[in-house]
KEKE-3310 file (N, C-alpha, C; in steps of 0.2 Angstrom, whole numbers, plus 5000, padded with zeros to 4 digits):
npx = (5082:5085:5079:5085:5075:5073:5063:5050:5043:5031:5025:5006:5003:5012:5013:5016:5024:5033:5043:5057:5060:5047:5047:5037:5024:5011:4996:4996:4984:4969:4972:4965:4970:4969:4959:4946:4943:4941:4933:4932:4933:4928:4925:4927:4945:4951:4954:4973:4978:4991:4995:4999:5014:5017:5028:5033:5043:5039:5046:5059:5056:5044:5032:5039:5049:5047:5058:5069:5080:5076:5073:5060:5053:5036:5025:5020:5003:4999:4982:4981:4985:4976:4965:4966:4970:4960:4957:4970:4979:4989:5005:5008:5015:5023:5042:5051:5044:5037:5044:5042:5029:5012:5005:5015:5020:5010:5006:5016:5015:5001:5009:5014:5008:5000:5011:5016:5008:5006:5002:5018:5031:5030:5035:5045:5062:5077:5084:5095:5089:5075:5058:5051:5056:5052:5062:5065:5057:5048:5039:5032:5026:5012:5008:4995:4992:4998:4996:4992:4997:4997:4998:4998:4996:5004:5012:5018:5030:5037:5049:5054:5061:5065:5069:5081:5099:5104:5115:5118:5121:5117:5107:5095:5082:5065:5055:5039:5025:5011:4999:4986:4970:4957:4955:4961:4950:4958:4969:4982:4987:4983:4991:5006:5007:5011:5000:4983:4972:4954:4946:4933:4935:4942:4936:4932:4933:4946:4966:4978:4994:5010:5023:5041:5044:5033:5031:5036:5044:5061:5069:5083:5090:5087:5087:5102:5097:5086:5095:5104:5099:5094:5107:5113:5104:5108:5119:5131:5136:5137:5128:5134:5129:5127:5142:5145:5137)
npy = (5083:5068:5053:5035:5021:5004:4991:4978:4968:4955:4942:4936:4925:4921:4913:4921:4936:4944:4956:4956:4960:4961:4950:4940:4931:4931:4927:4932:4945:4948:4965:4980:4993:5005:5019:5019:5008:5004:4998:5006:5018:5037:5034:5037:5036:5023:5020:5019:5007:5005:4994:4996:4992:4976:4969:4968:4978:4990:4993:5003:5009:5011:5015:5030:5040:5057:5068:5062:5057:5046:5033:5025:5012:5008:4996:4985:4973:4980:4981:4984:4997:5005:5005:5013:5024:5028:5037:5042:5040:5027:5027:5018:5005:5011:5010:5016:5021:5037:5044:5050:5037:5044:5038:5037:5048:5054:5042:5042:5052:5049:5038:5044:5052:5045:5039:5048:5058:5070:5084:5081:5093:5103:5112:5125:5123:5127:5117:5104:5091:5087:5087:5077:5067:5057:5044:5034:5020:5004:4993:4982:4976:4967:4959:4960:4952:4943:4946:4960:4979:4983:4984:4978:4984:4974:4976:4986:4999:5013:5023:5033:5047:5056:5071:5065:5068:5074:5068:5057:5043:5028:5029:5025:5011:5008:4996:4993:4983:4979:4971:4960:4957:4955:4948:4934:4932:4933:4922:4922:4931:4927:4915:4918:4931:4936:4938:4936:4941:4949:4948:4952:4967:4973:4975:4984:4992:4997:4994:4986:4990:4982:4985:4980:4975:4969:4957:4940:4938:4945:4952:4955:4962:4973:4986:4985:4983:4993:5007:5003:5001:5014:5019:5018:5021:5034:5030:5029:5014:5003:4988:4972:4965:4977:4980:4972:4973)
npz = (4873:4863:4868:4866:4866:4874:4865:4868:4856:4851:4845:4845:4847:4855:4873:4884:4889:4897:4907:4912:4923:4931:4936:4941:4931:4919:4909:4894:4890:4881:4877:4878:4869:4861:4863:4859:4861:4874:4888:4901:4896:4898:4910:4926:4934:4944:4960:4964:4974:4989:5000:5016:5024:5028:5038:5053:5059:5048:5033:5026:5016:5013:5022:5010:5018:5014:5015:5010:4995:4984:4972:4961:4955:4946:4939:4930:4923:4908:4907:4920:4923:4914:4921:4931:4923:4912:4903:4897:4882:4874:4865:4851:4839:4833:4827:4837:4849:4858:4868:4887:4885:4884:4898:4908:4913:4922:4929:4936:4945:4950:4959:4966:4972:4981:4990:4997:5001:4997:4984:4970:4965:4952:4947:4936:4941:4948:4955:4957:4958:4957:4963:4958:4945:4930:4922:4916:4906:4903:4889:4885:4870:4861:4845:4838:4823:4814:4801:4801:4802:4817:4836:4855:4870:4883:4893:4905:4914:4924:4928:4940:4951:4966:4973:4969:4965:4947:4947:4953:4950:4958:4965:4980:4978:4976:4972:4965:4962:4951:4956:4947:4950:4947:4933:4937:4947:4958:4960:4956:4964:4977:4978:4976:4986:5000:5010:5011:4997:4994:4984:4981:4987:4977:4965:4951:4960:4966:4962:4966:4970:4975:4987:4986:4998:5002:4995:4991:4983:4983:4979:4975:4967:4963:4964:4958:4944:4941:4942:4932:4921:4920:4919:4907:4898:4898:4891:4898:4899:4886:4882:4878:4868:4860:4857:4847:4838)
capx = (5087:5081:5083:5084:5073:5073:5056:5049:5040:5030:5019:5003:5004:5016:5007:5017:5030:5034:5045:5062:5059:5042:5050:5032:5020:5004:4995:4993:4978:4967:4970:4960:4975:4966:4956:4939:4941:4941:4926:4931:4935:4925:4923:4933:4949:4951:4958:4978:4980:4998:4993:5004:5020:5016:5032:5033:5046:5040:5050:5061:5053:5037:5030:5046:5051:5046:5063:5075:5080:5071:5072:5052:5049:5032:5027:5013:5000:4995:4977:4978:4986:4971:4958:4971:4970:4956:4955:4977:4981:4995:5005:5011:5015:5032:5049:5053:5039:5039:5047:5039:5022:5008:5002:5021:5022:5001:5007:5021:5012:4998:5011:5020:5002:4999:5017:5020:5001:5003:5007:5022:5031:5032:5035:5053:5066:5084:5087:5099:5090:5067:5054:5047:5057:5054:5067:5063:5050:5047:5033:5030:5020:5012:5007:4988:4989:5005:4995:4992:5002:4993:5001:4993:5001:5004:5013:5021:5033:5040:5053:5054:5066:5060:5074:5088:5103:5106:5122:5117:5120:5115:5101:5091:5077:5060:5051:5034:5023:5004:4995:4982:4966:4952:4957:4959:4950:4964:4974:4989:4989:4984:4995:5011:5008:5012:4996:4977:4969:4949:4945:4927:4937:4945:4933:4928:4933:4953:4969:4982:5000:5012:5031:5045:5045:5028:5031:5037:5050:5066:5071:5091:5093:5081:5092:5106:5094:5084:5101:5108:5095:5095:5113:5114:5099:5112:5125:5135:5141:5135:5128:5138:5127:5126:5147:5146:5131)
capy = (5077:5062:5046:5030:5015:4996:4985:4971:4966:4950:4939:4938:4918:4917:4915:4926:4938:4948:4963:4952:4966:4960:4944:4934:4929:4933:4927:4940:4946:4955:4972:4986:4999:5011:5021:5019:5002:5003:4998:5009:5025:5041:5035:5039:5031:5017:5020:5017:5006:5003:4992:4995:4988:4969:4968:4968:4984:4994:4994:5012:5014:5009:5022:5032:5049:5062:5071:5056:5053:5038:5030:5021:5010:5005:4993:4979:4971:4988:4981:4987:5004:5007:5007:5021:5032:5025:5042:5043:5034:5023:5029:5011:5004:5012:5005:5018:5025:5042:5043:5044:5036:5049:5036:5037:5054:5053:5037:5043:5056:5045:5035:5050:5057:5038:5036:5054:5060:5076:5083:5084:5102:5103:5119:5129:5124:5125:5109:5098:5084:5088:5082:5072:5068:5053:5046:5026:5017:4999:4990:4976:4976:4963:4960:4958:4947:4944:4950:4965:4982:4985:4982:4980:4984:4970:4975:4992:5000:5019:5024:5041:5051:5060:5075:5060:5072:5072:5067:5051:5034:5024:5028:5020:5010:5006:4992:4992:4978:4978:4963:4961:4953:4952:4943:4928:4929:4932:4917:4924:4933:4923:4911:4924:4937:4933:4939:4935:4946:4949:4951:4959:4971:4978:4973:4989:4998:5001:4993:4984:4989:4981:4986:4973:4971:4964:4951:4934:4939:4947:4958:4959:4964:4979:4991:4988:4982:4998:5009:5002:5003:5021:5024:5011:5025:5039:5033:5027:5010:4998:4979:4964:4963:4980:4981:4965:4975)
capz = (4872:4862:4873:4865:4871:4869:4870:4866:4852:4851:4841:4850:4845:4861:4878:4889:4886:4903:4907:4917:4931:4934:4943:4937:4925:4915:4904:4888:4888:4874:4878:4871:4873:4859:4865:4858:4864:4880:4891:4903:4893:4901:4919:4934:4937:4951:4965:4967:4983:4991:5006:5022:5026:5034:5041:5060:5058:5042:5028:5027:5010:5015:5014:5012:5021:5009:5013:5007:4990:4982:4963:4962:4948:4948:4935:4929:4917:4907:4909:4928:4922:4910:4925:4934:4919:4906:4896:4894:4876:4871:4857:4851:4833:4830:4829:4842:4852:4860:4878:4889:4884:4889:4903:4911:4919:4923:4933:4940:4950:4954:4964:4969:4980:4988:4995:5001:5003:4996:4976:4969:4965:4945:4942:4935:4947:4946:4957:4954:4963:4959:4967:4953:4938:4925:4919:4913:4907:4900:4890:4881:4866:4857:4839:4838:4819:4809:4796:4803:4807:4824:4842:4859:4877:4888:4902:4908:4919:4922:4933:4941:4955:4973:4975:4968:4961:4942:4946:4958:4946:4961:4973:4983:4975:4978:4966:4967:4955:4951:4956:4944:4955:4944:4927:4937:4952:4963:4959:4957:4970:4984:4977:4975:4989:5008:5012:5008:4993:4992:4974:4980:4990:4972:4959:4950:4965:4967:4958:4970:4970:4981:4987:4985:5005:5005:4990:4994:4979:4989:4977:4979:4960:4961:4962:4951:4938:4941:4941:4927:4915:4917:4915:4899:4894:4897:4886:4902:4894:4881:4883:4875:4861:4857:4855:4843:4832)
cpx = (5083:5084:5079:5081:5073:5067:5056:5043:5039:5026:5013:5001:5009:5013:5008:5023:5030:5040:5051:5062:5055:5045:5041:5030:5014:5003:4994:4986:4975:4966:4968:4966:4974:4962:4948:4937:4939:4935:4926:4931:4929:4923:4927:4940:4947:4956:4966:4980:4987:4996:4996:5007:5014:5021:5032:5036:5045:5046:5054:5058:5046:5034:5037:5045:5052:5052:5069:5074:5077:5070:5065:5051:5041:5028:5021:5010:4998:4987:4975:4981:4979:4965:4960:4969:4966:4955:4963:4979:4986:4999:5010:5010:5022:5038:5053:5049:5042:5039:5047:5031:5018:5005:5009:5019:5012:5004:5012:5019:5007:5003:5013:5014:5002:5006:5018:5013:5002:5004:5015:5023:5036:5032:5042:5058:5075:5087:5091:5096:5079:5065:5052:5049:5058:5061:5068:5056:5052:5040:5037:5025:5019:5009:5001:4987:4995:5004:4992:4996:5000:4997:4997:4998:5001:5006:5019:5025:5037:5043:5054:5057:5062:5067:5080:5095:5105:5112:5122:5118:5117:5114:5098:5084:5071:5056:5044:5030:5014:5001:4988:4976:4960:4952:4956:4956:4954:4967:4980:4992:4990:4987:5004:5011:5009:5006:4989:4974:4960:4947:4938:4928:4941:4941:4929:4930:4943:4958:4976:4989:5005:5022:5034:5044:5039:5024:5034:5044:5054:5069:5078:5095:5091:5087:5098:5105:5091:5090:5107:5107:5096:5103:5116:5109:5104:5117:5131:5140:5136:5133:5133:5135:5126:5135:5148:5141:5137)
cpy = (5071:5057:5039:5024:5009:4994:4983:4970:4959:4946:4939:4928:4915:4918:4920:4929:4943:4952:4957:4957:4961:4956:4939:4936:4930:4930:4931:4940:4952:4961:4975:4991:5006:5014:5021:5013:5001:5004:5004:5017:5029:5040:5036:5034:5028:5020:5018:5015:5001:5001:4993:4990:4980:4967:4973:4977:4985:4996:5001:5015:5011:5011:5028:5039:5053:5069:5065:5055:5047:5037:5026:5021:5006:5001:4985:4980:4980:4987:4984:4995:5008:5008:5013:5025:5030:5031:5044:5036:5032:5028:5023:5010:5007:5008:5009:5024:5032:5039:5048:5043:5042:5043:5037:5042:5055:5046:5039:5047:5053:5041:5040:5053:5051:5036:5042:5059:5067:5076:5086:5090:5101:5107:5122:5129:5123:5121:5107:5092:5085:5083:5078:5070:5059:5052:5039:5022:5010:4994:4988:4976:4969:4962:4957:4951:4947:4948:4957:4972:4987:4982:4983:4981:4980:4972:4983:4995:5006:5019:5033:5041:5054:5061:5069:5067:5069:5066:5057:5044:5028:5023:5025:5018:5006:5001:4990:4990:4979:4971:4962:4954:4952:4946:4936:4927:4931:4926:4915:4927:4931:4917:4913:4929:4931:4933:4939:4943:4942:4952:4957:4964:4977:4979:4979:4996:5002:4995:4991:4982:4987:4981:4979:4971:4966:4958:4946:4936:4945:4953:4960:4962:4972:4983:4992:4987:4990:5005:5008:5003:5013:5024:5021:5017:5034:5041:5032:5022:5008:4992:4977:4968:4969:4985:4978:4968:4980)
cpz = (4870:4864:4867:4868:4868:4873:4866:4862:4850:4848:4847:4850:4852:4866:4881:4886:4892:4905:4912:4924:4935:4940:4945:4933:4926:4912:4902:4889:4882:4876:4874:4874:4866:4862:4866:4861:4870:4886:4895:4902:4896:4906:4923:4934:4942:4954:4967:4973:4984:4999:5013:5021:5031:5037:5048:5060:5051:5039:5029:5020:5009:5021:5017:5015:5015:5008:5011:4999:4987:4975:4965:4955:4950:4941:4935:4923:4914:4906:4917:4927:4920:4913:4931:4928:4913:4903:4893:4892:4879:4868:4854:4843:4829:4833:4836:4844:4854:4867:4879:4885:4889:4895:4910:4917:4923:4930:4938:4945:4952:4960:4969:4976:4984:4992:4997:5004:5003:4988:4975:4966:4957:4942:4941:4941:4944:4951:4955:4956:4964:4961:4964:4945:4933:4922:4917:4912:4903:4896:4886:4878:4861:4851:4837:4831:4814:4802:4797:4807:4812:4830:4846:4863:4881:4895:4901:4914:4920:4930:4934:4948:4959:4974:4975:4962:4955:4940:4952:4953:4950:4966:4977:4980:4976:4975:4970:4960:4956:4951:4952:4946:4949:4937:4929:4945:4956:4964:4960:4965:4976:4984:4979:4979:4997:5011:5008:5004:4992:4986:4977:4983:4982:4965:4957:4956:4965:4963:4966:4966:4975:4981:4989:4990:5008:5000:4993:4988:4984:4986:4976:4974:4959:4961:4959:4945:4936:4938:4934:4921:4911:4915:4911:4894:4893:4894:4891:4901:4890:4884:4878:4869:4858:4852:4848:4836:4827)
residu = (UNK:UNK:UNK:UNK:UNK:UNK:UNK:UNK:UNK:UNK:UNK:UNK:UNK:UNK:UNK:UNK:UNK:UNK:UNK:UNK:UNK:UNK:UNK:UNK:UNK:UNK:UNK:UNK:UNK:UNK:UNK:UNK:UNK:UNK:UNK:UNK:UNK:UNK:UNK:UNK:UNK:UNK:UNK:UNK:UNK:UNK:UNK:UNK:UNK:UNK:UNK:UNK:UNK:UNK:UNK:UNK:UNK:UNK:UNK:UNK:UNK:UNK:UNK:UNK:UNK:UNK:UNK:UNK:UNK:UNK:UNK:UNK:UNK:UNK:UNK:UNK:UNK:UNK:UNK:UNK:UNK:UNK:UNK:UNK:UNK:UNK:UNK:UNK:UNK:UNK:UNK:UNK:UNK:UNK:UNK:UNK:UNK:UNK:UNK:UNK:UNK:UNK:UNK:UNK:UNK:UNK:UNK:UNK:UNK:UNK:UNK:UNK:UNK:UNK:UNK:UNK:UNK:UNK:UNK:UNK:UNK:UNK:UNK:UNK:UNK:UNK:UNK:UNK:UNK:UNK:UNK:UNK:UNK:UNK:UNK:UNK:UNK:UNK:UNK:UNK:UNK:UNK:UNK:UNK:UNK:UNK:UNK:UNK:UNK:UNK:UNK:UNK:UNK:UNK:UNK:UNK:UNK:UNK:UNK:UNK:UNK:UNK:UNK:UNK:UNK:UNK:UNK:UNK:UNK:UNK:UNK:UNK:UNK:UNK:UNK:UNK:UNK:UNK:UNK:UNK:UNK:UNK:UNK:UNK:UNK:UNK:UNK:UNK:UNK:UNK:UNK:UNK:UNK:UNK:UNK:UNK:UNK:UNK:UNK:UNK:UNK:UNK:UNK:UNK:UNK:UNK:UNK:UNK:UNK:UNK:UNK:UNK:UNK:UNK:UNK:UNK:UNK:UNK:UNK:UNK:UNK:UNK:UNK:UNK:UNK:UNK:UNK:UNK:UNK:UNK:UNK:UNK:UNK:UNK:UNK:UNK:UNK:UNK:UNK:UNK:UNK:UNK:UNK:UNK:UNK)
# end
C-alpha cells in the first residue's frame, strides 16, 4: 500500500525549522546526511540511553510493561540519529520520499531493545495487534543552496506500535525526544531538562533520549497529536487546507 507523507522543505537561509512535535528548538546544523560525508561512517553506533524515570512514582510508560499496548514516537535532531546508525543512508531529494526512510524501522527497534530489554518478534504473524509495527515518521529537510538540487536532514521522528490493534485509532502514547548534548555543550539541555546533563558523560560515548515524563514540557497533546497523524495518514479525514486545495 502506498502511503502518502507531508514534510518540510526549507531554505537552508532560515535559522530553525523544527518538527511542531518536537515541542523545542535547534539551531540547523550542517548536516552531512550522505553517506560519504559522514565523519562517523564505518564505526560502531553510540549507545542509545533512555535515562530512568526521575519521578518519585515511575511513569507507567517508563519503561513500559512489555505486555501492554504502547504507540512510541521517538524523535530529534537527525544529527543524533546518524551517531545511532552511521552506516543507514537517507534517501532525501524527492518531492516524495520513500516511507519509511531506511533509518526508520533500524530506529524503531533500537528503541524497541532499550525500553523492553529484549528483541522484538518480526517474523510472519497473523496478529492483528505485532510486536513491532512502524507506522509514522516525520523529518525536516533543508535545502543546502537555492542554486542547488541537493537537501540535507535536519531533524527526524518515526512512530512505531507494541502489540497496538490495527483497528485501535487511539492508543496509549509514549513521546520520547533526543536531547542533543554535544553541539552545544549541554546548553540546551541543562537549560530545558529538570535534571543536570554531563556532556563528558555522552561525548563520543552514548546518545541521550528522554521520555515526556522526565521533560519540563508536559506533554498533554501527545497523544492526540501522535494518533491523529496516523489516522490523517490512513485516509481517516482531511485537514482544512487540504478540503480548500
Amino acid at each position: 500500500m502506498h502511503e502518502t507523507r507531508c514534510f518540510v522543505m526549507a531554505s537552508i537561509f532560515v535559522l530553525a525549522k523544527m518538527s511542531p512535535a518536537s515541542e523545542h528548538s535547534m539551531s540547523v546544523l550542517p548536516l552531512a546526511t550522505r553517506l560519504d560525508d559522514r565523519p562517523n561512517r564505518g564505526k560502531p553506533g553510540l549507545e542509545l540511553y533512555i535515562p530512568p524515570c526521575i519521578l518519585d512514582a515511575a511513569h507507567v510508560w517508563h519503561s513500559p510493561p512489555v505486555d501492554k499496548p504502547l504507540r512510541i514516537q521517538i524523535e530529534g535532531p537527525a544529527v543524533s540519529i546518524e551517531k545511532l546508525l552511521p552506516d543507514v543512508p537517507w534517501s532525501l531529494g524527492r518531492w516524495l520520499p520513500p516511507f519509511p526512510q531506511f533509518p526508520g524501522p533500524e530506529l524503531a527497534k533500537l528503541t524497541y531493545r532499550v525500553l523492553y530489554g529484549q528483541e522484538p518478534f518480526l517474523g510472519p504473524s497473523e496478529s492483528t495487534a505485532p510486536d513491532l509495527a512502524v507506522r509514522d515518521e516525520y523529518l525536516v529537510e533543508v535545502m543546502a543552496a537555492r542554486h542547488q538540487m541537493k537537501s540535507e536532514l535536519d531533524y527526524y521522528g518515526v512512530t512505531f506500535d507494541h502489540l497496538v490493534p490495527v483497528d485501535d485509532w487511539d492508543p496509549e502514547v509514549l513521546q520520547i525526544n533526543f536531547i542533543e548534548v554535544e553541539t552545544d555543550d549541554g546548553e540546551y539541555a541543562n537549560k530545558f531538562l529538570p535534571f543536570s546533563v554531563d556532556v563528558a558523560e555522552y561525548a563520543g560515548k552514548k546518545v541521550l533520549a528522554v521520555p515526556r515524563c522526565c521533560q519540563n514540557r508536559k506533554g498533554t497533546t501527545d497523544r492526540a497529536r501522535v494518533n491523529e497523524s496516523i489516522a490523517h495518514k490512513a485516509g481517516r479525514f482531511k485537514y482544512d487546507w487540504e478540503e480548500e486545495a
